[in-house]
C-alpha positions, 0 to 999 in steps of 0.5 A: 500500500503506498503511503505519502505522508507531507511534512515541514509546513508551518507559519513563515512570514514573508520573504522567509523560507520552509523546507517541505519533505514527503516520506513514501512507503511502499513503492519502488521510489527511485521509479517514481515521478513525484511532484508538489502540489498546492492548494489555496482556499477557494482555489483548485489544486495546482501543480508546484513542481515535478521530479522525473526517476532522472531527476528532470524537474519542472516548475510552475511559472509562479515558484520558478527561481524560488523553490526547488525540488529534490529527491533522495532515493536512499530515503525514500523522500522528496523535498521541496526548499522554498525561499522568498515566500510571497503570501500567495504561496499560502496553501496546503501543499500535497506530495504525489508519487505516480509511474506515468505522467498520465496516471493518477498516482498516490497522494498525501494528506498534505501540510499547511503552508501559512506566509503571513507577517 
C-alpha cells in the first residue's frame, strides 16, 4: 500500500523560507515521478513542481527561481526548499508519487503552508 505522508509546513512570514519533505512507503521510489502540489482556499489544486526517476524537474511559472525540488532515493523522500515566500504561496501543499505522467498516482494528506507577517 503506498503511503505519502507531507511534512515541514508551518507559519513563515514573508520573504522567509520552509523546507517541505514527503516520506513514501511502499513503492519502488527511485521509479517514481513525484511532484508538489498546492492548494489555496477557494482555489483548485495546482501543480508546484515535478521530479522525473532522472531527476528532470519542472516548475510552475509562479515558484520558478524560488523553490526547488529534490529527491533522495536512499530515503525514500522528496523535498521541496522554498525561499522568498510571497503570501500567495499560502496553501496546503500535497506530495504525489505516480509511474506515468498520465496516471493518477498516490497522494498525501498534505501540510499547511501559512506566509503571513
Amino acid at each position: 500500500q503506498v503511503q505519502l505522508a507531507e511534512s515541514g509546513g508551518g507559519l513563515v512570514q514573508p520573504g522567509g523560507s520552509l523546507r517541505l519533505s514527503c516520506a513514501a512507503s511502499g513503492i519502488i521510489f527511485r521509479l517514481y515521478i513525484l511532484g508538489w502540489y498546492r492548494q489555496a482556499p477557494g482555489k483548485q489544486r495546482e501543480l508546484v513542481a515535478t521530479i522525473t526517476s532522472r531527476d528532470i524537474t519542472n516548475y510552475a511559472d509562479s515558484v520558478q527561481g524560488r523553490f526547488t525540488i529534490s529527491r533522495d532515493n536512499a530515503k525514500s523522500t522528496v523535498y521541496l526548499q522554498m525561499t522568498s515566500l510571497k503570501p500567495e504561496d499560502t496553501a496546503v501543499y500535497y506530495c504525489n508519487a505516480r509511474t506515468v505522467p498520465t496516471a493518477m498516482g498516490a497522494w498525501g494528506r498534505g501540510t499547511l503552508v501559512t506566509v503571513s507577517s
